[in-house]
Phi, psi and omega in degrees: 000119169287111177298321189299352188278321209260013181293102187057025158308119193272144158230108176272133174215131154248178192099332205304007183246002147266231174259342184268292181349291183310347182232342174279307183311325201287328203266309214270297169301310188290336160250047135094026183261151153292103162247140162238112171265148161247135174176164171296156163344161175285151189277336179237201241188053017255156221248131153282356354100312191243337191283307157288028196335086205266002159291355180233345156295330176242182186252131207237115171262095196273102171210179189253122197304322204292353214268077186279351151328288164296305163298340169302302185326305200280347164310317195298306192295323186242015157043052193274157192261299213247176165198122179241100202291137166221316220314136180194175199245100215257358176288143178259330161302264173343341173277350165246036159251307132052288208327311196290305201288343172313292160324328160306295193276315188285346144279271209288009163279313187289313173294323159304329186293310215273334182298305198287304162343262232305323172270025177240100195289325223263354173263139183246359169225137191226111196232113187270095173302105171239257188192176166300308206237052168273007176285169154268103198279142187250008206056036178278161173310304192275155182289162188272173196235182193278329210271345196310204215218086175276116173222122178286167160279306207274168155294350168284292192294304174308305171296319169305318159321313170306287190325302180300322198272342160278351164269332162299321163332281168305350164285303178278358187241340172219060179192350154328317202237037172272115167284063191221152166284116149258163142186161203233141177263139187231125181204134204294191234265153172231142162213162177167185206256152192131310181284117184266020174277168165304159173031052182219147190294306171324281175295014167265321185308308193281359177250345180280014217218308208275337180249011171025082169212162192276150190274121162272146172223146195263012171178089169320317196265349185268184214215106190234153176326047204269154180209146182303168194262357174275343180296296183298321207300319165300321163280335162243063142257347178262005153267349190267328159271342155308306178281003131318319183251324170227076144039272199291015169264004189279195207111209176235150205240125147290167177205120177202149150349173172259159183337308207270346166270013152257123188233163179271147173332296196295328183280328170306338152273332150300332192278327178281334130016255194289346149322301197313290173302329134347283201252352145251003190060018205257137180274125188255125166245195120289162185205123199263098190217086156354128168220021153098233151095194202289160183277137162236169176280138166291300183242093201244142130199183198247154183262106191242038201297321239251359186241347159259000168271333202265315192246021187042019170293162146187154172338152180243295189278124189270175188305319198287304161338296186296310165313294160336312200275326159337302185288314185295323172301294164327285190303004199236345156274329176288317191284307210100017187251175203287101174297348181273341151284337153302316186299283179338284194291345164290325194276340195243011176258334190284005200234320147003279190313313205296327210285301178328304177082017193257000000 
């Protein structure tokens, strides 16, 4: 991947006040693209996105994806070349308190986003971000493949199924004999520093660290991708300029770790554990405390042959890597030093490695 194809490059992203958002915009500004984001307020309190005031580096939209109206507009006014769809409503608790608006935004989000494409001549790549866990989980050893069989369990999940299965729609019924890229990314669990949602393991260690109480976790044992939040975010800027330059490099992609970076909840709280003291002496525990709460997948990971065999891709930073940097991002926002240079200087060791290839 050349970074340098995005040098004045219009790119629309929505979602973009979040925490994944918030590190593509940031990645993006530095190598020189025209971005215009659409999204709602930042969802949290305090915001990477406003910590790292990135409302003034881009052209920043605040509306609701369900809002097709609105987004035509803006399709119309910045003619954007690439457009990378994130914005979804992404708690799997919340999606069964929910229901409906999760579906609202995460199909008829999906459909508008793909209506404004369709009626924008000026876009040629188009990358629908959905998950790991639009498969039908069977819970088996082995990762799931792009051919598996999707149905989430949950509304969170399901919908993002929904989401994959209105972008095939919309491929095959206007967008066949077109010269644009569609695709949709499936991609594992993400962490890294900056995130402040709810019911995510990472922002739970760092509000137990900051309100200094031992860190809960309600399911230790299930077992999941985790990857730095910079692993996906680079792949798909690097398909969406591959298919952007060639068509027939679009599909649908997983993007997750390697085997040995899927860990249960509970060791991954040890790994943060014992970094944290690493690098501040302050000793940290855990408190394992079930709580029943809505079905989640126990065992979930991905088969990622088909997105390193096509493009050479493959993971840069492995978990203990990804831990280092967490902490490190965390101890330099909990101390009150610039986060926007910690932010900086991570994004230029990772695109280094990537350039590198090591």
């Amino acid at each position: 991947m050349e970074f340098s194809f995005y040098k004045d490059k219009k790119v629309l992203i929505t979602g973009h006040t979040g925490f994944k958002g918030s590190w593509m915009c940031k990645v993006l500004e530095m190598v020189g693209a025209d971005v215009t984001g659409y999204a709602l307020d930042a969802p949290t309190n305090p915001s990477l996105f406003e910590m790292v005031e990135l409302k003034n580096k881009i052209n920043s939209i605040v509306g609701d994806i369900r809002d097709l109206d609105h987004l035509k507009k803006v399709f119309d006014e910045v003619q954007p070349e690439i457009v990378i769809h994130m914005a979804a409503q992404p708690i799997v608790r919340e999606s069964y308190k929910n229901p409906v608006y999760t579906y609202e935004t995460n199909v008829m989000g999906t459909v508008n986003m793909l209506e404004c494409v369709r009626t924008t001549s000026s876009v040629k790549s188009f990358v629908n971000v959905t998950t790991d866990k639009v498969y039908l989980n069977k819970e088996w050893e082995w990762g799931y493949r792009e051919n598996e069989e999707l149905n989430g369990f949950d509304p969170y999940s399901n919908s993002k199924s929904c989401s994959e299965l209105v972008t095939s729609s919309y491929l095959n019924s206007f967008f066949a004999d077109r010269d644009i890229g569609i695709t949709t990314c499936r991609a594992g669990n993400v962490i890294g520093g900056g995130d402040f949602a709810a019911d995510r393991i990472i922002p739970d260690c760092i509000r137990a660290v900051q309100d200094k109480k031992d860190i809960i976790v309600r399911n230790p044992f299930s077992t999941r991708p985790y990857q730095h939040v910079l692993e996906p975010v680079i792949a798909y800027l690097m398909i969406a300029q591959a298919q952007y330059e060639d068509k027939s490099l679009a599909g649908n992609y997983n993007v997750g770790p390697d085997d040995s970076d899927c860990w249960t909840t509970g060791n991954l709280v040890d790994l943060f554990c014992r970094e944290w003291n690493n690098q501040t002496g302050m000793e940290i525990k855990w408190n394992n405390q079930y709580d029943g709460g809505p079905h989640e997948a126990n065992f979930l990971k991905l088969d990622c042959s088909k997105i390193k065999s096509t493009f050479g891709w493959k993971p840069r930073w492995n978990v203990e890597t990804t831990m280092r940097k967490i902490v490190e991002w965390s101890k330099c926002y909990l101390e009150g030093n610039d986060v926007v240079a910690c932010m900086e200087k991570q994004i230029k060791e990772f695109l280094e490695k990537n350039e590198n290839g090591k």
